[in-house]
VOPA-885307 format. One record per residue: x, y, z of N, C-alpha, C in turn; residue in one letter; residue number from 0. Coordinates in nm, 3 decimals. Layout:
REC        nX        nY        nZ       caX       caY       caZ        cX        cY        cZ   resn   resi
REC         X         Y         Z         X         Y         Z         X         Y         Z      A    NUM
...
//
This chain:
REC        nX        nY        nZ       caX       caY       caZ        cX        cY        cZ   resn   resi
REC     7.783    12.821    14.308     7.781    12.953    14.370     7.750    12.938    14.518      X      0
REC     7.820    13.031    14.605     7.784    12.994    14.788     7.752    13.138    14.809      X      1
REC     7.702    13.151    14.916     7.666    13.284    14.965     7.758    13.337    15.126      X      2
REC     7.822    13.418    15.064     7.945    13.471    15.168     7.922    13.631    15.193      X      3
REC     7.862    13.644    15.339     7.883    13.785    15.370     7.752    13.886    15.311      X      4
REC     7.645    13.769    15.256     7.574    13.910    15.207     7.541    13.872    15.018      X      5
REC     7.674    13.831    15.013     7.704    13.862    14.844     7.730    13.742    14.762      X      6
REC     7.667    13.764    14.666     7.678    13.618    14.573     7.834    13.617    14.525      X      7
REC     7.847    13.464    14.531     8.048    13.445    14.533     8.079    13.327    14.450      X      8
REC     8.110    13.366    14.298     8.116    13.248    14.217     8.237    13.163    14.225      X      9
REC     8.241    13.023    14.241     8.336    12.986    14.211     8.372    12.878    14.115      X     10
REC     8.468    12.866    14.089     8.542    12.846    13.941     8.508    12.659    13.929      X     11
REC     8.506    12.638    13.828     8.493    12.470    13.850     8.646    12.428    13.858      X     12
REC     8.672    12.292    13.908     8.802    12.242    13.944     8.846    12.238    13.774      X     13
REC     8.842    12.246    13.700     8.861    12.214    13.525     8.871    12.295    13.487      X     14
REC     8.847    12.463    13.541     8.903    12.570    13.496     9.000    12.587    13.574      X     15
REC     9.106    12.551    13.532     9.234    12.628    13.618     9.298    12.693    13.509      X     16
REC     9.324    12.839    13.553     9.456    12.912    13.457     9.536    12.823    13.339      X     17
REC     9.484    12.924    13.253     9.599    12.824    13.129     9.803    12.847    13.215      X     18
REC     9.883    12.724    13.150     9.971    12.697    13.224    10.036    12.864    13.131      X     19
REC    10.153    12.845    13.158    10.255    12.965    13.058    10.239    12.870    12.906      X     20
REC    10.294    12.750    12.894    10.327    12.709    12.773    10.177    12.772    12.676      X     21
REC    10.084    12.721    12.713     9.960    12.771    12.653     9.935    12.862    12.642      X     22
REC    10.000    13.018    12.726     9.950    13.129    12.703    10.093    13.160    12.600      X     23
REC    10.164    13.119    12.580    10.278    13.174    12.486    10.238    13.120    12.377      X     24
REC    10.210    12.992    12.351    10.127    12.959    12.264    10.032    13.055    12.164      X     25
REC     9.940    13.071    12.274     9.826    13.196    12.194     9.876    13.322    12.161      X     26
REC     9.983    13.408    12.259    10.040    13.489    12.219    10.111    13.545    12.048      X     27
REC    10.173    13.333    12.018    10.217    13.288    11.921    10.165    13.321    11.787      X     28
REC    10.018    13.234    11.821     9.914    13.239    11.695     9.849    13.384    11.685      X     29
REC     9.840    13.439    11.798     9.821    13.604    11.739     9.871    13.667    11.622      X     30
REC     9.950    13.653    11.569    10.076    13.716    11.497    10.056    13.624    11.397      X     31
REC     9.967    13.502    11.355     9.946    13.417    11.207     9.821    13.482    11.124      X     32
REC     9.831    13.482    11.026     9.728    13.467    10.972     9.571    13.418    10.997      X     33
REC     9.467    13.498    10.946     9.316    13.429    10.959     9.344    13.246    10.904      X     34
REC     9.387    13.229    10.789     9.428    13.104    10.745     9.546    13.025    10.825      X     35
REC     9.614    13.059    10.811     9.702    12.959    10.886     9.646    12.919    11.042      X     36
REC     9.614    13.062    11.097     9.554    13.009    11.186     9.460    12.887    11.229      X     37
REC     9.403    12.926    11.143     9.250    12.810    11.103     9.298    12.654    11.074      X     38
REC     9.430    12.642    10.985     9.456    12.506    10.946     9.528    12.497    11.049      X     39
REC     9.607    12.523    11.168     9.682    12.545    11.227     9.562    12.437    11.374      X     40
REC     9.503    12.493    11.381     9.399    12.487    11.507     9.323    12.325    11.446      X     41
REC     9.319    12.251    11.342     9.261    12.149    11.320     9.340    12.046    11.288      X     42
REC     9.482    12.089    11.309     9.613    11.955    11.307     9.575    11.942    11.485      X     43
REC     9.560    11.853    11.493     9.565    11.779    11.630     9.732    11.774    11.712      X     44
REC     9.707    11.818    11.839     9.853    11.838    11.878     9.912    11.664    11.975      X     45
REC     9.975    11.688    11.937    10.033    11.538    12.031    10.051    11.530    12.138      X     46
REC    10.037    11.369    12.189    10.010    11.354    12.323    10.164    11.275    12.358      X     47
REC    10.184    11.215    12.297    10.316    11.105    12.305    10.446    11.188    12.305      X     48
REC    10.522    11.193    12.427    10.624    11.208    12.400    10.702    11.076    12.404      X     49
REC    10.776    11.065    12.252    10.860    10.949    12.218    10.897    10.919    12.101      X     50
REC    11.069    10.899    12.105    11.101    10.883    11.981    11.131    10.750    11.882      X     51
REC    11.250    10.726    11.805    11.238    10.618    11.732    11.296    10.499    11.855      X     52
REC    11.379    10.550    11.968    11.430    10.420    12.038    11.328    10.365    12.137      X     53
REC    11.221    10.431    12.163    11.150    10.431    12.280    11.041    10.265    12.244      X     54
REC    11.068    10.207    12.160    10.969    10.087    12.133    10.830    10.106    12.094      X     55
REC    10.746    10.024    12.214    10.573    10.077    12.200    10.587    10.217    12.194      X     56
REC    10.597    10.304    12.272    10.580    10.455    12.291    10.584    10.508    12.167      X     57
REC    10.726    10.465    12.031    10.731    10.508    11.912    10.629    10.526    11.898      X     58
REC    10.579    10.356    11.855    10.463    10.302    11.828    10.365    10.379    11.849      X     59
REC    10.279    10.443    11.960    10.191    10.507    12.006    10.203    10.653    11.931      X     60
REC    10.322    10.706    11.935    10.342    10.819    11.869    10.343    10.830    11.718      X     61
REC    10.346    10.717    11.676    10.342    10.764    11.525    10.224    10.734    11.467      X     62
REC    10.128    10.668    11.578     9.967    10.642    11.488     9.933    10.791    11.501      X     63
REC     9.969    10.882    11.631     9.949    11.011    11.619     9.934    11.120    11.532      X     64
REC    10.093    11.107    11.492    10.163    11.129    11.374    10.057    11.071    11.242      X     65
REC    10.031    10.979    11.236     9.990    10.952    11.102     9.802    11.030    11.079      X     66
REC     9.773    11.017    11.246     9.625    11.071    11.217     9.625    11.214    11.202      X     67
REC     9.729    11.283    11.255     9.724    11.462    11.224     9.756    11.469    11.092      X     68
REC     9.829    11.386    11.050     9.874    11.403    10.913     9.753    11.383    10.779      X     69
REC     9.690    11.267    10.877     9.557    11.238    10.774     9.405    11.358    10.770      X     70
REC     9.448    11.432    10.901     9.353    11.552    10.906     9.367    11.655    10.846      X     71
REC     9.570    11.663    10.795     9.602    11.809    10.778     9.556    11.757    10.610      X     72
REC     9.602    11.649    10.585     9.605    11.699    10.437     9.413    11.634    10.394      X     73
REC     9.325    11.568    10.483     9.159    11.612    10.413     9.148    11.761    10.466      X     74
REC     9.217    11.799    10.533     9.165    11.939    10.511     9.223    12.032    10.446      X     75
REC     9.337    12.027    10.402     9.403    12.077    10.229     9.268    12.064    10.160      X     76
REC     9.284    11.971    10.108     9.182    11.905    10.001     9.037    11.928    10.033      X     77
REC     9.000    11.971    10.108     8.855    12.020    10.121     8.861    12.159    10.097      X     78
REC     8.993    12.221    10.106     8.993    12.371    10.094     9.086    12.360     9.973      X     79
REC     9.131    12.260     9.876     9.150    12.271     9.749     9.311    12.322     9.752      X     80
REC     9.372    12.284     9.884     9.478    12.292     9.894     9.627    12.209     9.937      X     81
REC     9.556    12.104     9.837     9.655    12.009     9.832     9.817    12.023     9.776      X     82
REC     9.881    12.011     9.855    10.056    12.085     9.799    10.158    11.944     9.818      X     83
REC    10.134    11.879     9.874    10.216    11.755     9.924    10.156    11.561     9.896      X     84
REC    10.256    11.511     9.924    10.212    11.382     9.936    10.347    11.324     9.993      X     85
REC    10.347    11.228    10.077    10.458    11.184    10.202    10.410    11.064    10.235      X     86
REC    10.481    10.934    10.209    10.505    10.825    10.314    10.616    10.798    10.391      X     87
REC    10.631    10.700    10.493    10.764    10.701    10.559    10.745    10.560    10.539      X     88
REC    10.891    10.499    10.606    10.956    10.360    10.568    10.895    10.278    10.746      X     89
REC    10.880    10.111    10.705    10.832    10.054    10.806    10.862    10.139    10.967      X     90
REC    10.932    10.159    10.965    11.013    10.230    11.130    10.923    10.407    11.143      X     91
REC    10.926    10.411    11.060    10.884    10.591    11.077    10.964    10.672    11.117      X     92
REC    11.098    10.594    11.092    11.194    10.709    11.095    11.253    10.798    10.911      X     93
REC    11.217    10.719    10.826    11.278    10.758    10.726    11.173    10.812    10.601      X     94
REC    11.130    10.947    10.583    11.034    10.993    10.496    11.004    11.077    10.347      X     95
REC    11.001    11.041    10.253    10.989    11.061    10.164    10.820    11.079    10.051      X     96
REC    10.867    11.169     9.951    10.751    11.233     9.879    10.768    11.326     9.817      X     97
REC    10.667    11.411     9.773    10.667    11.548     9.702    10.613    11.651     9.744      X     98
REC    10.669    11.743     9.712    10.562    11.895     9.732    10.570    11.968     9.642      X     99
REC    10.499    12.027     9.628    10.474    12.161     9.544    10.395    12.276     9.557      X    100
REC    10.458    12.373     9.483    10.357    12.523     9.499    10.315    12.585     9.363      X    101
REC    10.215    12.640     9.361    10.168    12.673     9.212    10.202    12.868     9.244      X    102
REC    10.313    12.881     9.119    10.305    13.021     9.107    10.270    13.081     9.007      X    103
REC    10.188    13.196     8.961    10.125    13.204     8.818    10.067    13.079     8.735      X    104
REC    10.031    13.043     8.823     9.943    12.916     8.798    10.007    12.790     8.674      X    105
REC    10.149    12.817     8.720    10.261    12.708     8.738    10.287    12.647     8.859      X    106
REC    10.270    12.477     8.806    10.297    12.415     8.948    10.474    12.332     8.933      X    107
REC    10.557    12.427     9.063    10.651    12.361     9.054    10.650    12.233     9.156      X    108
REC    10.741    12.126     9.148    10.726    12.034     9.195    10.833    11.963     9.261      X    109
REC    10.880    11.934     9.382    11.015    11.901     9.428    11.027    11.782     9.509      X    110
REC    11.116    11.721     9.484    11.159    11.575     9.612    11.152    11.618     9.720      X    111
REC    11.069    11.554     9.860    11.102    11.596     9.957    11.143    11.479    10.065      X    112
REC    11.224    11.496    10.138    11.265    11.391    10.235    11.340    11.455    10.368      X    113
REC    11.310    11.335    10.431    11.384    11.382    10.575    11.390    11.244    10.646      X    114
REC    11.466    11.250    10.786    11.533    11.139    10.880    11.487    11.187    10.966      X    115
REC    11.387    11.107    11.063    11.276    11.174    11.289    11.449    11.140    11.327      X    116
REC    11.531    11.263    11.367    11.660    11.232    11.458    11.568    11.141    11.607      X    117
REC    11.736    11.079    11.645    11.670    11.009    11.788    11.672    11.057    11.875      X    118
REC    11.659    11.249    11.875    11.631    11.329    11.991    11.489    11.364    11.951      X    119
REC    11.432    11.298    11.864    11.278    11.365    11.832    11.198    11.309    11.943      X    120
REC    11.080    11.378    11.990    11.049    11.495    11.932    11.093    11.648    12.031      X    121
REC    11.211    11.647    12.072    11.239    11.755    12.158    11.304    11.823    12.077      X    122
REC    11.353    11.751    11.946    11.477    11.825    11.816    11.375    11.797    11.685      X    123
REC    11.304    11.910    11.649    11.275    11.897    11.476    11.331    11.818    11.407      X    124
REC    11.326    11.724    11.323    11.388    11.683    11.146    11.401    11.799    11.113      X    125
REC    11.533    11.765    11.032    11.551    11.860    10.897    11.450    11.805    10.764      X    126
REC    11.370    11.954    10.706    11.323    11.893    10.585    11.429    11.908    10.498      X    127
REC    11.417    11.817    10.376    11.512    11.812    10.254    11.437    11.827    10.162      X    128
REC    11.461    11.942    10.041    11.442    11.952     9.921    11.555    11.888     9.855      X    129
REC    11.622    11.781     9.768    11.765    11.770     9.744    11.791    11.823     9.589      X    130
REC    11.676    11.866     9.547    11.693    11.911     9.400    11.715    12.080     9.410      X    131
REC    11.683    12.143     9.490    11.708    12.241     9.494    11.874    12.318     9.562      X    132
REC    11.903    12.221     9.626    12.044    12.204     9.680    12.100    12.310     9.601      X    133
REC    12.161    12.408     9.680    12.289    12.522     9.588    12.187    12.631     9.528      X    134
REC    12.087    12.652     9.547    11.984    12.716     9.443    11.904    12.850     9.520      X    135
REC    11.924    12.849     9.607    11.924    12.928     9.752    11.992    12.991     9.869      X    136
REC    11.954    13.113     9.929    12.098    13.090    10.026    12.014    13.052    10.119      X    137
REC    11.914    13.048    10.142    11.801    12.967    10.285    11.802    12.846    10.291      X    138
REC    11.922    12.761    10.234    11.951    12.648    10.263    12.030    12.584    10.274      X    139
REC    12.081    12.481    10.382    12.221    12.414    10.394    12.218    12.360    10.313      X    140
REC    12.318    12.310    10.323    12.386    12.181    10.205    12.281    12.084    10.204      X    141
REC    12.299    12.003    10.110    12.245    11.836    10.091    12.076    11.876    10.075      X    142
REC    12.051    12.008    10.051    11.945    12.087    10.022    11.786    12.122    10.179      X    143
REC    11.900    12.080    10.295    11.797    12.126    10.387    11.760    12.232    10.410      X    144
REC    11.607    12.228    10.381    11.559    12.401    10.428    11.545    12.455    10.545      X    145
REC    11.631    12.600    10.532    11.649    12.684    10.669    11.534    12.703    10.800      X    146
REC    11.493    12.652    10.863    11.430    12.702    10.934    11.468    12.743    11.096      X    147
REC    11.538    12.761    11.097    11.647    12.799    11.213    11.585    12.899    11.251      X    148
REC    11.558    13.003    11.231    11.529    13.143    11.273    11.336    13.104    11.301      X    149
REC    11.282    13.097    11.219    11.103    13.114    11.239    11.094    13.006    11.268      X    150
REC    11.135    12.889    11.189    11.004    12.759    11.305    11.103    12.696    11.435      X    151
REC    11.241    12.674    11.417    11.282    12.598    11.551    11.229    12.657    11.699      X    152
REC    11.208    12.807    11.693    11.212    12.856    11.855    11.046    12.772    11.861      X    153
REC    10.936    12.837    11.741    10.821    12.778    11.748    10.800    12.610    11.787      X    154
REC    10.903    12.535    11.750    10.871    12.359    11.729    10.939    12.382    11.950      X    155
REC    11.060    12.431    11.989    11.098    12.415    12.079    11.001    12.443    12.200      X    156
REC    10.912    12.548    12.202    10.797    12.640    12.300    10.690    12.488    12.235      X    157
REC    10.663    12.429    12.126    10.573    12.365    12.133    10.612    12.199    12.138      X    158
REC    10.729    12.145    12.162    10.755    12.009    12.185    10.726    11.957    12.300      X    159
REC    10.690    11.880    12.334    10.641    11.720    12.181    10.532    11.769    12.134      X    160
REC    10.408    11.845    12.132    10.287    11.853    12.100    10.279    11.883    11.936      X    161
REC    10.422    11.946    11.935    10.402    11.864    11.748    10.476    11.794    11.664      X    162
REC    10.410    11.759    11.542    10.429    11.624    11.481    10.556    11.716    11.299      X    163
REC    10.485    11.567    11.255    10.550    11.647    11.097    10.433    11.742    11.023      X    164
REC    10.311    11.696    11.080    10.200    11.758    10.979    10.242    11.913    11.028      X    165
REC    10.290    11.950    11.142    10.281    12.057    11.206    10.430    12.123    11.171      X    166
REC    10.514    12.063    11.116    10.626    12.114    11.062    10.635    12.119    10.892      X    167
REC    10.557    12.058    10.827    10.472    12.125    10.745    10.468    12.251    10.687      X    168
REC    10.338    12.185    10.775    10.233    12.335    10.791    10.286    12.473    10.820      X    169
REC    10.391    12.489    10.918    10.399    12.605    10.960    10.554    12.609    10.956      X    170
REC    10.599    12.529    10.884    10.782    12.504    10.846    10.779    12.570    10.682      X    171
REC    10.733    12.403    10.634    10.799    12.449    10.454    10.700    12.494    10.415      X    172
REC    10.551    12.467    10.384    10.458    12.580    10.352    10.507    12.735    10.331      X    173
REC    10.581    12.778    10.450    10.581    12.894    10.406    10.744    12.938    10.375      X    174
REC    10.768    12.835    10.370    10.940    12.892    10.302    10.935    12.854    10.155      X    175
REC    10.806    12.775    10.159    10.772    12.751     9.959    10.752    12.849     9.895      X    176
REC    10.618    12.915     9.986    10.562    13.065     9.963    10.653    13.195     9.962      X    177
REC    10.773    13.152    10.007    10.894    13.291    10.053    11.011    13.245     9.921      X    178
REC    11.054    13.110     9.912    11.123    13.133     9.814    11.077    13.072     9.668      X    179
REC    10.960    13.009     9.650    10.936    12.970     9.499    10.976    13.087     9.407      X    180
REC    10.842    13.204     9.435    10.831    13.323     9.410    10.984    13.386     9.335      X    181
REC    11.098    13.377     9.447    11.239    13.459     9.404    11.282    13.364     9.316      X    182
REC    11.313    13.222     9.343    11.384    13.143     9.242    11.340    13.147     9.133      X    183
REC    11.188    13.122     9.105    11.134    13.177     8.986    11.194    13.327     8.912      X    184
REC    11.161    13.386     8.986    11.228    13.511     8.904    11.374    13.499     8.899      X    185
REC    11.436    13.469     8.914    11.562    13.455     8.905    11.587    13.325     8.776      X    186
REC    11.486    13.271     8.747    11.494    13.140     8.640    11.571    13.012     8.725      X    187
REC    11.611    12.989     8.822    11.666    12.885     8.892    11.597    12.742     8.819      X    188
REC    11.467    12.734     8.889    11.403    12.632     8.874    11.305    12.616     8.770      X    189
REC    11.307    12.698     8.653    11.216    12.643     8.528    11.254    12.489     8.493      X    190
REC    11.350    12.353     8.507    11.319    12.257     8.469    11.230    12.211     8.579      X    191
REC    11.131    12.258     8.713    11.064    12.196     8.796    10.909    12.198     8.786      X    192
REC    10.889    12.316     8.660    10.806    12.336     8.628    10.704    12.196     8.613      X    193
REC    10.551    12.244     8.626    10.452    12.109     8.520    10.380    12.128     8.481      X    194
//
């Protein structure tokens, strides 16, 4: 604080400077989520690495990233008893595979999930793949990738590179599980996915 004119005159520390735009669109963003999502949303760690599968070390650097948000998102599923997934990828970390599932009426269905980090990542999302559900939906292309064109790409684009897969996830298929388990079920689609 200095004294100018009479009057006490605070000034700002060099470390508060104005959030940039990306950050205030950001928050604008998460306004509009859920108390929950919000919450799991805010404890995936956002990324620092921009770099994809050709970039060498940099990969490298980026996918221990990748692997530690991933190891935060899902102990904190599981501390909140909301474990839905399980995912490894192949030596490179470009090629990923596993399961997910959602429990409806306290039926848990259960599905293949996979996907390919394109070599524009991370400025271009992966497509996730359900491939068992393929044809069973209209919210999905062929070869069974789920739609997210409309709600998460503008979100992954306003937030690239700063997020990973845990974060496409989270705020990708999570809730297109929650949007279409529900209908396919009623519709009987997927009773052999049942467990």
């Amino acid at each position: 604080m200095g004294f100018a004119s009479g009057r006490v005159r605070a000034s700002l520390p060099v470390s508060a400077a104005p959030p940039t735009p990306r950050v205030r669109a950001r928050a604008r963003a998460m306004e509009t989520w859920d108390s929950t999502t919000l919450a799991t949303v805010k404890k995936i760690p956002l990324l620092t690495h921009k770099a994809g599968p050709r970039d060498g070390d940099a990969w490298v650097a980026r996918l221990k990233e990748e692997y530690q948000a991933l190891i935060g998102y899902v102990t904190s599923n599981k501390a909140n008893d909301n474990d839905w997934f399980t995912i490894v990828s192949d030596k490179t970390g470009t090629k990923w595979s596993g399961k997910c599932w959602y429990v409806h009426e306290l039926i848990r269905y259960e599905f293949d999930l996979q996907f390919e980090i394109p070599i524009t990542y991370p400025a271009t999302p992966f497509e996730i793949e359900l491939p068992e559900l393929d044809g069973k939906t209209a919210k999905m292309y062929r070869g069974g990738k789920v739609c997210l064109t409309i709600h998460f790409k503008p979100l992954w684009a306003k937030n690239a590179p700063h997020f990973g897969v845990a974060h496409a996830l989270c705020l990708g298929l999570a809730p297109w599980l929650a949007a279409e388990v529900p209908s396919l079920v009623e519709r009987g689609v997927i009773d052999a996915f049942a467990k």
